[in-house]
N, C-alpha and C positions, 0 to 999 in steps of 0.2 A: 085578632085576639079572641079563645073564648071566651064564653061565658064564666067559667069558674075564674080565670084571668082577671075577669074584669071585675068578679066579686075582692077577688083577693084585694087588688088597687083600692078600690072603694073605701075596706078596710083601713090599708095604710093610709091613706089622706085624712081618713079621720086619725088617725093616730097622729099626725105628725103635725095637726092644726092644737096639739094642746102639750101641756108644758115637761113640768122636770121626770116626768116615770115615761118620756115617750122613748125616750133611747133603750131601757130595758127590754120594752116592749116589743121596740123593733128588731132587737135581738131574738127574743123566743120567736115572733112571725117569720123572722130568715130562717131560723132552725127549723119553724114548723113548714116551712115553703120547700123546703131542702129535703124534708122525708119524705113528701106527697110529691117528691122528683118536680116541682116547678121551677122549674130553670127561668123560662122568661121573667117570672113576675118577681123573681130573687134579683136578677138583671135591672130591671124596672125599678122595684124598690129602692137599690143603688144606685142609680141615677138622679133618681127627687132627692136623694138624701144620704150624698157617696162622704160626709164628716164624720156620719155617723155610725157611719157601717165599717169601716176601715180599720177602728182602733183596738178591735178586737184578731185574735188568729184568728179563734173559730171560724167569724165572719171572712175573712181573708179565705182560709181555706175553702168553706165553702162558694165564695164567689172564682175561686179558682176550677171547681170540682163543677161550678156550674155553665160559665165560658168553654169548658172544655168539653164538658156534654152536649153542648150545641157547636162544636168541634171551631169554637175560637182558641187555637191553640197557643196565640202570640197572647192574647190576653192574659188567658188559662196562669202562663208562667209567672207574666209581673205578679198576679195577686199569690202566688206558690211562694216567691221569693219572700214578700212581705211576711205572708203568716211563719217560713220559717224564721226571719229574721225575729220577729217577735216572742215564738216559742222560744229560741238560742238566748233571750234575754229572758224567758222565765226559768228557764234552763232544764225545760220539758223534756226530756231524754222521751219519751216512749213520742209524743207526736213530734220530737223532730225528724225519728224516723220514719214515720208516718210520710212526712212531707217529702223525706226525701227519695223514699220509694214510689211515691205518684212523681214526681220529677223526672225521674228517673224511665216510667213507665208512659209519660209524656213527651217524652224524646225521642223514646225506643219508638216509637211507634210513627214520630217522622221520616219518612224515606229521604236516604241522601242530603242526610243534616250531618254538617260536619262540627259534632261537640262532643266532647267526652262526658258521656254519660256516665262510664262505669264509677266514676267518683263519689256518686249519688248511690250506687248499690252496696259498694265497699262500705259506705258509712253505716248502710241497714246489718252489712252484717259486723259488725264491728259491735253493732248496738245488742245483735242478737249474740254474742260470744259474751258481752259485758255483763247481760241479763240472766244470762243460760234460759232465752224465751226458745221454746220449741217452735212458736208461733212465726217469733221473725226468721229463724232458721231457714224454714218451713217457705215464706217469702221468698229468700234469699235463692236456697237452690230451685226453685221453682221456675225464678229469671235465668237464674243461669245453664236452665235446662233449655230454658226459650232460646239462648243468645247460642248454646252448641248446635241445635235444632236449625236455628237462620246459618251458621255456619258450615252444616254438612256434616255433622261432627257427629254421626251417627250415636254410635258406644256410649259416650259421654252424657249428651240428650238424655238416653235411655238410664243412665244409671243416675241422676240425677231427679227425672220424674219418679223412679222408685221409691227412691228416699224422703220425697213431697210426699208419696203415697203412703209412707209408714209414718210420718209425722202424724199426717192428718189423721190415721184411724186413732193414733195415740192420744191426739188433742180433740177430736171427734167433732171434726170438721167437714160436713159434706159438701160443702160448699166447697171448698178447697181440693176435696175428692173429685168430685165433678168436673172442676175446671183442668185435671192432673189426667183426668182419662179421656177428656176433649184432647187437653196436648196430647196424647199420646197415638190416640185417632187420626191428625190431624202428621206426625211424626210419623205413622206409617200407611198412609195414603199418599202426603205428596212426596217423602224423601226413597222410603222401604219399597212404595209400590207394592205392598200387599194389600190388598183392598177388603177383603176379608175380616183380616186381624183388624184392619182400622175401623170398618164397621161395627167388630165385637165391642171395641173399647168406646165408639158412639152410644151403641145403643144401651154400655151398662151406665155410662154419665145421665141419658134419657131416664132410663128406670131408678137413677139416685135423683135425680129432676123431678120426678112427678111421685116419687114416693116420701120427701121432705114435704111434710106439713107443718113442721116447726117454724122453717125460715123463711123469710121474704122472697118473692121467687124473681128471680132476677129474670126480665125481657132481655137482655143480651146474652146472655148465656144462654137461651130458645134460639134463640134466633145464629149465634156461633155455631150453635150442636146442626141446627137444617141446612146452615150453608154450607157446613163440612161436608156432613152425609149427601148432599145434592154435590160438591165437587169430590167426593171417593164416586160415587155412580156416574161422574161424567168421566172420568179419568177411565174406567170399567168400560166407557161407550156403552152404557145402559143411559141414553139419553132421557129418555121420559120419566124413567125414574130419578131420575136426577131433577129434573123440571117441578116432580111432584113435590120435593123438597123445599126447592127453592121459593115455591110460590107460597109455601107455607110461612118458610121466612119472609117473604116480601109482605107477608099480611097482615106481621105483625109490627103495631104501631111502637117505635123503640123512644122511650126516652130519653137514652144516654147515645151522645157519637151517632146521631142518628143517618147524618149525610155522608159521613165519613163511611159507614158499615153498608148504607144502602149504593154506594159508589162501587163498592168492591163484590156488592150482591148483582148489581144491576151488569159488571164487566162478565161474571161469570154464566148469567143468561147471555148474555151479548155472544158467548162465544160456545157456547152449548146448540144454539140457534143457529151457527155460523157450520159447526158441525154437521148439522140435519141439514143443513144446505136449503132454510127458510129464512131466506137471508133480505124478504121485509122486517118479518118479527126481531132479526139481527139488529136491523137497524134502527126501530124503536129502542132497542134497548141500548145499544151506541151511542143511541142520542139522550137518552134519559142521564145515561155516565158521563157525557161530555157535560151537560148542563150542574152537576150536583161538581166534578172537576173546577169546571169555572168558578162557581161560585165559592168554593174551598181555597183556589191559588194556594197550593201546596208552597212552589217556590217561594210567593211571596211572605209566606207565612214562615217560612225556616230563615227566610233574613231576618225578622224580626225577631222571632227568638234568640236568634244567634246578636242582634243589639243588644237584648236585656241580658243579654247570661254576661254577654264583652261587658255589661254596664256594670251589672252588680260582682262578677269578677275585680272591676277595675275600684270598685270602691268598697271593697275588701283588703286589695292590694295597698290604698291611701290608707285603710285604718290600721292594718297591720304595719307601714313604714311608720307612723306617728308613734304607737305605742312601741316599734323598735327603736328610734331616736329618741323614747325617754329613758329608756332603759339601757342604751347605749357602754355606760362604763361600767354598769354593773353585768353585763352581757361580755366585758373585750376576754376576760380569762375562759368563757365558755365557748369564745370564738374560737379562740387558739386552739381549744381543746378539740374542737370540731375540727379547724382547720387538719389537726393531726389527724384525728380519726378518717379524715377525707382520703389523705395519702395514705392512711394504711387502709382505707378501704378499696383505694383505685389501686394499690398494689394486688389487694387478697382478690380486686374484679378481675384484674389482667391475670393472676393464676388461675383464677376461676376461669375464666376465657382460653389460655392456654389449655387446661382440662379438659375444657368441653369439646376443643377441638379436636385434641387427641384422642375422646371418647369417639369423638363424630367419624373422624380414620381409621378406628378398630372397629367400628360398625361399620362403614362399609367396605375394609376387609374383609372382614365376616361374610358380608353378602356375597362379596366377590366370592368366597370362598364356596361358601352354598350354591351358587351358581354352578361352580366347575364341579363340585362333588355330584350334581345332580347329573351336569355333563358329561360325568365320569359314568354316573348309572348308566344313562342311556347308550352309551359306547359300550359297558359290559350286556347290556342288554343284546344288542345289536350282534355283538363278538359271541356270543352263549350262543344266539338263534342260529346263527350261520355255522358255528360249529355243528349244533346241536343237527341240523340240516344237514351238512356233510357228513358228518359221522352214519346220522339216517339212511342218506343215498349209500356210502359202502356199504353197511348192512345190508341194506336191500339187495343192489348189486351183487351180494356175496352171496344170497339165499337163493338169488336166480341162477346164480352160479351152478350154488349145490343143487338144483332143483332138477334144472338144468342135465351137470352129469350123472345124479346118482340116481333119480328116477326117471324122466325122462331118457334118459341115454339107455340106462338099463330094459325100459319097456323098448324103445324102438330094436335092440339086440333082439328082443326077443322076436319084435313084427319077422325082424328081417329071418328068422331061421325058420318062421311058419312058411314065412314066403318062398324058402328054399326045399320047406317039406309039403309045401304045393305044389309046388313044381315037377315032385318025383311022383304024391300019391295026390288026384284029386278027386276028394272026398268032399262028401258036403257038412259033415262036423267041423273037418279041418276048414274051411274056407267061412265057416262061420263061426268060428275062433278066434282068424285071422279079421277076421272086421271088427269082432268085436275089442281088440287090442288094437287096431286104429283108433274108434271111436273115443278108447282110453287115452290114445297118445293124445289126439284132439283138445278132450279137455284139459290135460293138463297143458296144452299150451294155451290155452284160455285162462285158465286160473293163475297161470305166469302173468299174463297180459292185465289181467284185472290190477293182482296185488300190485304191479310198476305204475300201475296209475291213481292208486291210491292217496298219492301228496302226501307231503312230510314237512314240518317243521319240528324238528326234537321229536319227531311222531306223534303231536298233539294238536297242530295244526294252529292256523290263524288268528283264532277266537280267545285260543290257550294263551297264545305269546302274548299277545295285546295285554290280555287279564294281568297277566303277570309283572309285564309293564308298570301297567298303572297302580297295581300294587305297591312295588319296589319303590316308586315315586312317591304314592301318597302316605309312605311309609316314616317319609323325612320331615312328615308334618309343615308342609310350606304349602303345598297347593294339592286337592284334591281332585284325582281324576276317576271319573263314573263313565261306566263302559257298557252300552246300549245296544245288543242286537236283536234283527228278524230276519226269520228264513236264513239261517246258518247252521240248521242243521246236521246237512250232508257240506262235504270240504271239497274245494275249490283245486285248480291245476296249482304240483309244486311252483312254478316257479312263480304263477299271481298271485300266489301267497305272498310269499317271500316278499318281491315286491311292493304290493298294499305293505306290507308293514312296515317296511321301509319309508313309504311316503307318510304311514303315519306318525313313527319315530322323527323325522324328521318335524315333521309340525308340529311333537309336542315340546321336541329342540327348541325351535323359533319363541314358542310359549314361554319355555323357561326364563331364554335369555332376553325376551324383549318385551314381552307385554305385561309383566307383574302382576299375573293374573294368580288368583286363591281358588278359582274352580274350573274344572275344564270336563266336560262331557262330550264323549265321542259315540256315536252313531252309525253303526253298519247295519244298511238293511237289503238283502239279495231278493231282488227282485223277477227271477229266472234268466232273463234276456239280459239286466243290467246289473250292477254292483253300486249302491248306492252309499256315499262316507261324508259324515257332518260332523266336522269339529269345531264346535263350539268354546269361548272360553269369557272371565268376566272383566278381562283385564282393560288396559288403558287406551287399547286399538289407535287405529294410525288411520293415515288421507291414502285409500285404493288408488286411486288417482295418480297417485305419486310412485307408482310403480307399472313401471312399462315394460316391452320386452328388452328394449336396452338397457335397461336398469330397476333389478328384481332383487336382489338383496338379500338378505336376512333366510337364505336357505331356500326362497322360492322358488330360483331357477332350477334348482336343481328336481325338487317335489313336481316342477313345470314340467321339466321334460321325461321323467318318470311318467308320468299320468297321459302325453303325449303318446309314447312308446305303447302307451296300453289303449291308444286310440280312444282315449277318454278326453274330459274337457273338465275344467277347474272355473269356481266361481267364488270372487274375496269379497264379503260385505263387512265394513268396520265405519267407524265412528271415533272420533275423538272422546275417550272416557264412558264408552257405549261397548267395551268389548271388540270382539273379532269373532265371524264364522265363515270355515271355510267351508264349499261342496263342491265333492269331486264325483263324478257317476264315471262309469270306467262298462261298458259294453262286454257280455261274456257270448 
């Protein structure tokens, strides 16, 4: 213990050797112990003298607020339970929700405690709709931006921290700002994976951090903000920058949750360390988080809480069965009445259930439906090219036709009667006439040969059809498709045109119907010697693994042996809820 510690004791002892004003007294010293954050000597104090500290909330609360700062969390609760008990008998509305939102925020933050918490937040906002308090509102979705945030609930998260964000300028709360642009840091570093934007919204919580001179400056909200910003730079694999943070947080000395926060500091060097592949410094820090783990017993610490919630549940449950067997006869007409309302409300549930269902069958008709319309597109897609192609080739065909007989054929009439008036008069005009109408027939059968080799799709070629594609798709507002090329130029042989797009209509097929993806980016880049195609997409992706060459499925085989024929070779990397990308390189 230190020094100030042991001044404080010294204090109390003389306090509590004299008579009837020492209870007061010991009152303002807990309050006064509790704003200089002295957790132990609050602890201490209740212990010499736990008759006299109990019979207040305040006291209650605070010895709950202080157990919990030194991350006794089974304690923490029994003394949460008493001071709310005690408020509910003064009939404190604003500190019973107080209490019930650290309750509440005392649970959340057990892992793999099984209690119903949200009971305790319902009640805040219940308190905040009664009040019209902006304050507890403000509370309210703040948690429940937290609870979407741990869910995955992206959207929800997000619209929810915004509405924190407008309270608090409203009620002109930095503190509240602060902790609303940490969550939101914190929501898109580890959920978004933008690291960027999650840094912007660190470092503007930072600069409301050190630019409040008004309010008390909280050490755990320093120390939250550097162990964010040290886990967005390790997420980045900007390791050392990451380090630089972290060590900042580790240095500083935290009065509240201290083993609790430096356990979860200490895991994320442990594996920053593991990354650089200095995997002594790993292991110092593995062992500093096993030791701060032990000494915590999480497990054992969520049994216990889970005793006192069963306890003070169960003697809720007694006080409400007594005071309903007094009131018993005077309750039986309001029984009945319920009892009714029960059946017409399990009736109005069962139509409501019926509705939902039937809703739930017209939605995914719907889907159904959207699916085949889009599989409709891509079939018109595919029908338009291949006309649009054919139609191309007879044109073309026809123009070599005419080229063919009406110049070409007309020039060689003409070689052929030089060559018959060579033959009577040989002159050296005439013979250098006659070559020089070879020479003509020549290129024109060159400029024949060029334009047949020109490729055709619809006459706009590979790059066109794709674009249009992805148009006509992202057109339907379901899934967006972005269309990437290099070095395409100059156009490819008809027919590996046609083809390629072929295999890529097909994959964006498979896209539609099975991966439930909302973006898909495709990538052509010609490399002179090779043809390079990356379709990329963000959907739910599948186990590669599970598809062989006896059993390829969902359109593969078919995109397989296309890519085959073109003496090319195909590569699947997917993931479960990581997407799908596929790459084909194809040899020209």
């Amino acid at each position: 213990m230190d020094k100030k510690n042991l001044t404080y004791l010294f204090i109390l002892l003389s306090i509590l050797s004299y008579g009837q004003e020492k209870h007061k007294t010991t009152f303002r010293l807990v309050d006064s112990l509790f704003k200089a954050e002295n957790y132990d000597s609050i602890i201490a104090l209740n212990r010499l003298s736990p008759k006299n500290n109990t019979s207040s909330a305040r006291v209650n609360f605070i010895l709950a607020k202080s157990y919990e700062n030194i991350n006794k969390e089974e304690i923490a609760l029994l003394y949460y339970k008493k001071a709310l008990q005690l408020y509910r008998e003064q009939k404190d509305n604003e500190n019973i929700a107080k209490i019930n939102l650290e309750i509440y925020l005392l649970l959340d933050s057990q892992n793999n405690i099984k209690i119903d918490k949200n009971q305790y937040l319902e009640s805040v906002l219940k308190h905040a709709k009664k009040t019209n308090s902006k304050k507890w509102m403000a509370a309210y979705y703040n948690n429940l931006g937290i609870s979407f945030h741990k869910k995955n609930i992206i959207d929800s998260s997000k619209l929810y921290y915004a509405k924190v964000l407008s309270l608090s300028k409203e009620i002109d709360s930095s503190t509240m700002e602060i902790n609303t642009y940490l969550n939101l840091g914190s929501l898109f570093s580890n959920k978004i994976k933008k690291y960027d934007s999650a840094i912007y919204y660190f470092n503007k919580a930072f600069k409301l951090y050190y630019n409040d001179t008004i309010y008390y400056k909280n050490l755990n909200t320093e120390f939250y903000l550097l162990n964010n910003l040290g886990n967005t730079y390790r997420r980045k694999k900007s390791y050392s920058e990451a380090l630089k943070y972290y060590f900042k947080a580790e240095a500083i000395d935290l009065p509240k949750l201290n083993r609790k926060s430096k356990k979860i500091l200490y895991s994320n060097i442990e594996a920053t360390y593991y990354y650089m592949n200095e995997w002594e410094k790993a292991y110092d820090y593995l062992y500093k988080y096993d030791s701060i783990k032990n000494i915590i017993n999480l497990k054992e610490q969520n049994s216990k809480i889970s005793d006192i919630e069963e306890q003070y549940d169960n003697e809720k449950l007694r006080a409400d069965n007594l005071e309903s067997e007094a009131k018993r006869k005077q309750n039986q007409n309001i029984a009945i009445g319920l009892a009714g309302s029960l059946v017409l409300g399990s009736i109005i549930a069962f139509l409501l259930f019926k509705n939902t269902k039937r809703k739930q069958k017209l939605a995914e008709q719907e889907k159904e439906l959207e699916t085949q319309k889009l599989a409709t597109v891509l079939k018109e897609q595919e029908l338009t090219a291949i006309d649009a192609m054919i139609e191309g080739q007879e044109k073309e065909r026809q123009r070599i036709a005419n080229d063919l007989h009406d110049d070409l054929g007309g020039l060689m009439a003409t070689v052929k009667l030089h060559f018959n008036a060579l033959k009577e008069k040989q002159t050296p005009e005439l013979y250098t006439k006659t070559n020089q109408l070879i020479d003509e027939a020549y290129d024109k059968v060159r400029s024949v040969a060029h334009a047949k080799n020109s490729g055709v799709i619809a006459k706009q070629g590979l790059l066109k059809a794709i674009n249009e594609m992805a148009a006509k798709i992202s057109a339907l507002n379901k899934i967006q498709i972005d269309v990437i090329d290099h070095g395409l130029e100059n156009r490819l042989e008809n027919s590996l045109e046609l083809t390629i797009f072929r295999i890529i209509q097909e994959l964006i097929t498979n896209i539609i119907k099975h991966a439930n993806a909302s973006e898909v980016s495709i990538h052509i880049t010609n490399h002179d010697d090779s043809l390079n195609i990356m379709v990329e997409d963000n959907g739910k992706g599948f186990n590669p693994s599970q598809i062989t060459k006896t059993n390829k499925g969902m359109g593969i085989s078919s995109i397989d042996k296309r890519v085959e024929y073109l003496d090319g070779n195909m590569t699947i990397e997917s993931e479960k809820n990581q997407g799908s990308t596929i790459i084909i390189d194809i040899p020209l």
